[in-house]
N, C-alpha and C positions, 0 to 999 in steps of 0.2 A: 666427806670423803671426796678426794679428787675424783675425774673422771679420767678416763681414757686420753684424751685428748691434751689433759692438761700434763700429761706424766707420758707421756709419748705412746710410741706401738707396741705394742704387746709382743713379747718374744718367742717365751714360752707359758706356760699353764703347771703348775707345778700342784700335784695330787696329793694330799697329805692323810692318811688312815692310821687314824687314832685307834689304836688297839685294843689297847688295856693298859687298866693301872695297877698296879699291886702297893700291898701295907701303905696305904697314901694313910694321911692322920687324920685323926678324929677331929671333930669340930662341934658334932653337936652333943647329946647326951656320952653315944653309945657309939657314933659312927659318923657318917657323913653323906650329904648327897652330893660327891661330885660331878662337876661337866670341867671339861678343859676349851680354852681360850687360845687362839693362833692370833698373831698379832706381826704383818710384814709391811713395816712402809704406812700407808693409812687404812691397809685392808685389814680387817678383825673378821674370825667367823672363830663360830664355835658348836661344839660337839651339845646333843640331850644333857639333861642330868638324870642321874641316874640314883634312884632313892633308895638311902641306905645302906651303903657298901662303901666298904674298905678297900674292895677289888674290882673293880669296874668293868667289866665289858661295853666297850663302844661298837669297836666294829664299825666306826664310820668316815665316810670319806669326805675331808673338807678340799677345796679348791680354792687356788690364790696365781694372781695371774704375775707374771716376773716383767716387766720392762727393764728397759736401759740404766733407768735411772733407784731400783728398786735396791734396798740396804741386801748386803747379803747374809742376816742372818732371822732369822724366826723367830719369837720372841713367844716362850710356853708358860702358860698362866693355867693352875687350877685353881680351884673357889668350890666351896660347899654353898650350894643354894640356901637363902633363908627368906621365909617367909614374910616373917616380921622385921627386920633389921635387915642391914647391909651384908650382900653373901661374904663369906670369911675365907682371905686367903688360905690355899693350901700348898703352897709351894711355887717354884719359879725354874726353868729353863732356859737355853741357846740351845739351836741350830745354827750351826753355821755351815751356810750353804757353799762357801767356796770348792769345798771338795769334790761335792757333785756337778759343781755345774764345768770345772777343770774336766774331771769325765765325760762329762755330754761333750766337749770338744775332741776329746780323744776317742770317741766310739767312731769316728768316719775312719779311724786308720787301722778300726776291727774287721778283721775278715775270720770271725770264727767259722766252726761249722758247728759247733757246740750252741744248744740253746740259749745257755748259762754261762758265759764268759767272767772272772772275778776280774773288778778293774781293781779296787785296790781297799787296804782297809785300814781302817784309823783305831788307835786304841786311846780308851781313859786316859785322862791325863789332869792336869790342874788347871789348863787353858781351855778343857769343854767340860759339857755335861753328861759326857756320853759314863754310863756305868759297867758297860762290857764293847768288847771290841762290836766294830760298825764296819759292815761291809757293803761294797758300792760294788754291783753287778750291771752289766748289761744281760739282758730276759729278755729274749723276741724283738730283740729290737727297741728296746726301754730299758733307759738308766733307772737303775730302781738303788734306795738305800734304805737297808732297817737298822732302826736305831734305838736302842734304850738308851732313854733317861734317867737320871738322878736328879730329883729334884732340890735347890737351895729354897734359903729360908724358909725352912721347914724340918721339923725332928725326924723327917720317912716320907718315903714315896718313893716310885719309879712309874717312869711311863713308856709305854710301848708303840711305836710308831714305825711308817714305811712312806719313805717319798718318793714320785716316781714323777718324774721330770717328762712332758707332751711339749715339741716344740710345735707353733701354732701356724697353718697354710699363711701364705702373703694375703693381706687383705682382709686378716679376721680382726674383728672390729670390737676385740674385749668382752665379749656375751660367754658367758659359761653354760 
């Protein structure tokens, strides 16, 4: 993995909370034990696995840091853990970040007074993976988006996700 230095200054910090998964597929006898995989540029992080479920609760918050030069879209991998063999894909996602991050440029010219401002909202289509309309808020002053997935190559799945976009002080040095 590159470091900081070699892919320039860190812009923002962009918080990804892996939700939940529902009807994702079977893989082993009866079920599966998925974890999900974020994959931006050369950074990989990933969620627990979770033994034996079709429906996952994560509940967990991964962090990926955005530079200049970072792809703008997210790349979502499940896999059922295996013990003895290689873990067994379970399906595949995008994110594609441009929408939010067009938002975070447009939140300086918000003067709500409203906690919850809607900036704008994307529905399903053949060019994402989104499976229900996605909406992009500004909350307290955070560009937040939840967003369900449909998972490809794969007979079933969705996944349940929320990105929330931290722009980062001058001077921070890439440490999460």
């Amino acid at each position: 993995m590159k470091n900081s230095a070699e892919m320039g200054e860190v812009s923002a910090l962009l918080k990804v909370r892996v939700i939940n998964g529902t009807r994702l597929a079977v893989r082993d006898l009866r079920s599966s034990d998925p974890y999900v995989v974020l994959k931006l540029g050369h950074q990989v992080v990933k969620t627990r696995v979770i033994k034996s479920n079709l429906n996952p609760v994560w509940d967990e918050e991964l962090t990926l840091s955005i530079f200049a030069t970072t792809p703008r879209k997210i790349e979502v991998e499940v896999f059922d853990k295996d013990t003895f063999s290689a873990d067994d894909e379970m399906g595949d996602a995008e994110i594609d970040l441009q929408p939010l991050a067009a938002s975070v440029r447009m939140r300086k010219f918000l003067k709500s007074e409203s906690s919850v401002t809607p900036i704008r909202k994307l529905v399903p289509s053949r060019e994402n993976c989104l499976s229900k309309e996605s909406c992009i808020q500004y909350v307290d002053g955070n560009v937040i988006q939840d967003v369900c997935l449909r998972l490809r190559n794969v007979e079933c799945g969705e996944l349940e996700m929320q990105l929330k976009w931290f722009d980062v002080p001058d001077g921070y040095d890439g440490h999460v």
